[in-house]
C-alpha positions as CSV (number, residue, x, y, z in Angstrom):
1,X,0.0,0.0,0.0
2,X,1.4,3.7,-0.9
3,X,1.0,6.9,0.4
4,X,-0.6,5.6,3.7
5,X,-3.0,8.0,5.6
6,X,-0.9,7.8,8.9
7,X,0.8,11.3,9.4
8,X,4.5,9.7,10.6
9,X,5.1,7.9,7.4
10,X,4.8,7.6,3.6
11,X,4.1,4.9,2.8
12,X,3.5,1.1,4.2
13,X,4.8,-2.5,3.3
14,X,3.2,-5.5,4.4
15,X,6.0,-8.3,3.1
16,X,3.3,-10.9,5.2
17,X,0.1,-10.4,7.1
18,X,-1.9,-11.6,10.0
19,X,-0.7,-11.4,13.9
20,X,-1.9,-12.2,17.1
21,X,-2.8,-10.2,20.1
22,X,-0.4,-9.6,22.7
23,X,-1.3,-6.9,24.8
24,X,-4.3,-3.8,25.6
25,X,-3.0,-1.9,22.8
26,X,-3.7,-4.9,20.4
27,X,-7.5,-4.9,22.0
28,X,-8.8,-2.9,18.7
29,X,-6.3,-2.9,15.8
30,X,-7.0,-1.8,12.9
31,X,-5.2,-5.2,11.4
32,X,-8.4,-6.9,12.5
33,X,-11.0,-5.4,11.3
34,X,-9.0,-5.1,7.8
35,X,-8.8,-8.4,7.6
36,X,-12.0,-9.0,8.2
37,X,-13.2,-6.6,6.5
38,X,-11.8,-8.6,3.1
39,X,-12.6,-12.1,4.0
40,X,-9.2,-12.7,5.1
41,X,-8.1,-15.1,8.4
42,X,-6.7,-12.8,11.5
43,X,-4.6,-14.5,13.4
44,X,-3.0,-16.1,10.7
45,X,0.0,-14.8,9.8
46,X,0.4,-15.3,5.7
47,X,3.2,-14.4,3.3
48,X,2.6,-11.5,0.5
49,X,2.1,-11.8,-3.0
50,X,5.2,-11.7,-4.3
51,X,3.8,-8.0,-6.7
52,X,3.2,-7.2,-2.5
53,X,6.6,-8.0,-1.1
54,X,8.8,-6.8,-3.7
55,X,7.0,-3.5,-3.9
56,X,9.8,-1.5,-2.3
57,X,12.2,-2.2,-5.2
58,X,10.0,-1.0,-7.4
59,X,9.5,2.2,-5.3
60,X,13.5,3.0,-5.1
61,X,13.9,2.4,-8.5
62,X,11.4,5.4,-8.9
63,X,13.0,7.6,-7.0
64,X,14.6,10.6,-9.0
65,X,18.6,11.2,-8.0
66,X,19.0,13.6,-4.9
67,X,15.3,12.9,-3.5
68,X,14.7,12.8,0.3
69,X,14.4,9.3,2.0
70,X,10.9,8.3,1.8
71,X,9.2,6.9,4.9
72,X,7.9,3.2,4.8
73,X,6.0,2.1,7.9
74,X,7.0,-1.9,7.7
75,X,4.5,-4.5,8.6
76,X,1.9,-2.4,9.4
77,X,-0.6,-5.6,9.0
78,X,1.7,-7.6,11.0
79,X,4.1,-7.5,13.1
80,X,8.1,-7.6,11.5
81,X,9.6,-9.9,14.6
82,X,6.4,-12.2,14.6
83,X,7.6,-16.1,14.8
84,X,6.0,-17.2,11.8
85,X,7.8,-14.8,9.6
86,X,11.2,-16.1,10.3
87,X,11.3,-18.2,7.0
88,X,11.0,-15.2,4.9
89,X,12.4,-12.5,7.1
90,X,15.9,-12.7,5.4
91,X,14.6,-12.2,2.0
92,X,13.0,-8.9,3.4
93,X,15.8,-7.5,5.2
94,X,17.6,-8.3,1.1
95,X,15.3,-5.5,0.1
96,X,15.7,-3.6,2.6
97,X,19.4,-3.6,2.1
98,X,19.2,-3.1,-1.7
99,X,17.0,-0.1,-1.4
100,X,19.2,2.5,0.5
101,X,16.6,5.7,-0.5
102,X,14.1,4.4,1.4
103,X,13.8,4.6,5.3
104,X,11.8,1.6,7.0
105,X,10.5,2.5,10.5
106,X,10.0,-0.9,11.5
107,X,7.4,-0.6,15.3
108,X,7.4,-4.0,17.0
109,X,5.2,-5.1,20.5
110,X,7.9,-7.9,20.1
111,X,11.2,-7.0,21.5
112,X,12.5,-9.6,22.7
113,X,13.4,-11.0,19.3
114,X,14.7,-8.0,17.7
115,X,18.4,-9.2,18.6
116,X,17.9,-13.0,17.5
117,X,16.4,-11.6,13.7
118,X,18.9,-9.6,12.8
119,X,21.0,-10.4,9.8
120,X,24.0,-11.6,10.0
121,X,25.6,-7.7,8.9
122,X,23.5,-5.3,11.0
123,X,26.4,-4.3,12.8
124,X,25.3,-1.1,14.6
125,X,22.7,-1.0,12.2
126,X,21.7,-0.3,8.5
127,X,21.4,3.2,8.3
128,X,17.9,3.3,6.5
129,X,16.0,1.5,9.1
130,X,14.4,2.9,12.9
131,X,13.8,0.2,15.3
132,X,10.8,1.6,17.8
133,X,7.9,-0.3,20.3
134,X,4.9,0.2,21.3
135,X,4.5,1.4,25.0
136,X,0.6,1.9,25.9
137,X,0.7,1.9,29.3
138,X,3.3,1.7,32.5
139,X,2.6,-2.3,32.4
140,X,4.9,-2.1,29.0
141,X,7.8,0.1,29.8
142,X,10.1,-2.4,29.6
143,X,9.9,-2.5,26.0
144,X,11.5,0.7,26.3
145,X,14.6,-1.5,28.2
146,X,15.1,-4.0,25.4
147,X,14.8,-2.2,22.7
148,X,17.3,0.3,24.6
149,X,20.1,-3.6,23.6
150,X,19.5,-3.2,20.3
151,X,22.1,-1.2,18.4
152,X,20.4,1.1,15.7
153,X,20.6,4.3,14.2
154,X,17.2,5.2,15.4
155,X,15.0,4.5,18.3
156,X,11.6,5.1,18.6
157,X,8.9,4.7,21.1
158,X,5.1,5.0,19.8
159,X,2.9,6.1,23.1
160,X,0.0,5.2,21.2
161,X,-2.6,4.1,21.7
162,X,-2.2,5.9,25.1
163,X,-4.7,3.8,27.7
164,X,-2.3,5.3,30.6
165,X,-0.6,7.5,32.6
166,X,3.4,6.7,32.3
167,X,5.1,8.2,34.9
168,X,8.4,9.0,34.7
169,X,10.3,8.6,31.5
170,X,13.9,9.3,32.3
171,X,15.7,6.8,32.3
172,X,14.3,6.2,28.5
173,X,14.5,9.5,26.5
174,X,18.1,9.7,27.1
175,X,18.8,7.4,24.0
176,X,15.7,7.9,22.1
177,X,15.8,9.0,18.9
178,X,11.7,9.9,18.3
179,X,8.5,9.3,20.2
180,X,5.1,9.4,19.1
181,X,2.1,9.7,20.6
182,X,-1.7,9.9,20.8
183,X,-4.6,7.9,21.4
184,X,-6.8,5.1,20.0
185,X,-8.9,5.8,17.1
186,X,-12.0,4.0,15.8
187,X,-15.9,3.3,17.2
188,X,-14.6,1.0,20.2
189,X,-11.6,3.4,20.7
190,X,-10.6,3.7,24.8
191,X,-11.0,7.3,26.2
192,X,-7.7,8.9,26.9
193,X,-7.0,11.5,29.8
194,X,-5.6,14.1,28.2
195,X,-3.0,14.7,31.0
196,X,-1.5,11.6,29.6
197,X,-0.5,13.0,26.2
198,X,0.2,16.4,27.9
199,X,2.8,14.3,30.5
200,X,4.6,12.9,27.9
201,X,4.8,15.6,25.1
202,X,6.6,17.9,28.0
203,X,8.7,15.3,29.1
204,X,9.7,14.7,25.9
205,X,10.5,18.7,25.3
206,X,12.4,18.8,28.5
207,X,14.7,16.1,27.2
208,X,15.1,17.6,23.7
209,X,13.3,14.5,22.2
210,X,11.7,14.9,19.0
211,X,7.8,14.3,19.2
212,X,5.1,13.5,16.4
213,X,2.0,14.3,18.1
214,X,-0.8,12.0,16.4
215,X,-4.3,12.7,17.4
216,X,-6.8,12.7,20.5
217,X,-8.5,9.8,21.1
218,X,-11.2,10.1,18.3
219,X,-13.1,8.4,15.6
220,X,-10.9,8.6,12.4
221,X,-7.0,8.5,12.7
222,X,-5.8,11.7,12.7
223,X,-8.4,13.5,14.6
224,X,-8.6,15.9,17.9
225,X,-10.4,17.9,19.7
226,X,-9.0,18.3,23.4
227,X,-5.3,19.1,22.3
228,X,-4.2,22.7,22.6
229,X,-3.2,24.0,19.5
230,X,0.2,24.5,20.0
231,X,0.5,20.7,21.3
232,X,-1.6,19.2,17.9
233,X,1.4,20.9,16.0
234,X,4.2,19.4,17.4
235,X,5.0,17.1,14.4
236,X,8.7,16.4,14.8
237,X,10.8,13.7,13.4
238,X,14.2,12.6,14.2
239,X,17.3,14.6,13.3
240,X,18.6,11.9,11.5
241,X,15.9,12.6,8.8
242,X,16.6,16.4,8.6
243,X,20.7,15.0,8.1
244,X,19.3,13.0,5.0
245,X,16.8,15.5,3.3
């Protein structure tokens, strides 16, 4: 799928689809009731179309010289780390490789495999690819510790959707590279306070994190209504990206 709706990226590449619940933020995601929506099986996880999976190539070959890196959410039907994927993950981290103008922001609830899935030449990391989680509540912080083993050019932490307050972040913005956040879209969304957002778009100022903020907790992706003006514009990406532009 191109030119994706969601503000934080340009586009999205779903190399397999299907995943499985793992925690509240998975409660209503929009994976689901895609699926669902076109006949397909959920909580099966299913290879691409090859058209599907190679897409990317096709996209970087597109690209005209001297053009900014272009944003591709990965897996956005999925998840990238998910067990059943490990057969074909190494075919997808060869595109990824071979398409150097494109920038994958690859958002796992899955951590704890990161390190075990990498290819053999990671290194400190390719330098077109952000590794981030999914933190919704304080019960999931220690995403924010794993991820922190990883070694990659960009971290990222997605507060979103935002079911809670998180206390204190310290000891995590330090080495983040981004955060985003906002809260759950959709007719079954959860209510979100909006002292929550609030908490962590200062803490993220006072730390000199770069913040995207997404939307209130609304209907349609995107939305809001409680947010301050001058919060809802906060739309900051890493510095990395402004380096590459």
């Amino acid at each position: 799928m191109e030119d994706s709706r969601i503000g934080w990226t340009k586009d999205t590449w779903n190399p397999w689809q299907g995943c499985h619940k793992v925690s509240p933020g998975c409660a209503h995601c929009y994976m689901f009731r895609w699926q669902a929506r076109y006949g397909k099986a959920q909580d099966v996880v299913l290879r691409s179309a090859r058209r599907t999976f190679q897409a990317p190539l096709r996209w970087h070959k597109a690209r005209g010289a001297g053009d900014a890196p272009v944003l591709v959410f990965t897996c956005s039907l999925s998840d990238f780390f998910i067990e059943e994927a490990d057969p074909w993950r190494a075919e997808a981290w060869a595109i990824i490789r071979a398409t150097p103008g494109l920038t994958y922001q690859i958002l796992t609830k899955r951590p704890e495999r990161i390190l075990a899935c990498l290819p053999p030449d990671w290194g400190r990391g390719y330098p077109n690819v952000w590794l981030g989680v999914s933190v919704e509540n304080q019960r999931w912080l220690p995403r924010l510790a794993t991820l922190s083993q990883v070694p990659a050019l960009v971290h990222f932490a997605s507060f979103e959707p935002l079911l809670g307050a998180l206390g204190d972040l310290t000891p995590s913005l330090p080495w983040l590279e981004w955060a985003i956040v906002g809260g759950e879209s959709g007719e079954d969304r959860r209510p979100m306070e909006l002292a929550w957002l609030l908490d962590v778009v200062a803490q993220c100022q006072r730390a000199g994190l770069p913040c995207f903020v997404k939307q209130d907790s609304a209907f349609k992706e995107g939305q809001q209504g409680r947010i301050p003006d001058a919060v809802w514009a906060i739309k900051a990406f890493p510095l990395v990206l402004a380096a590459t532009a």
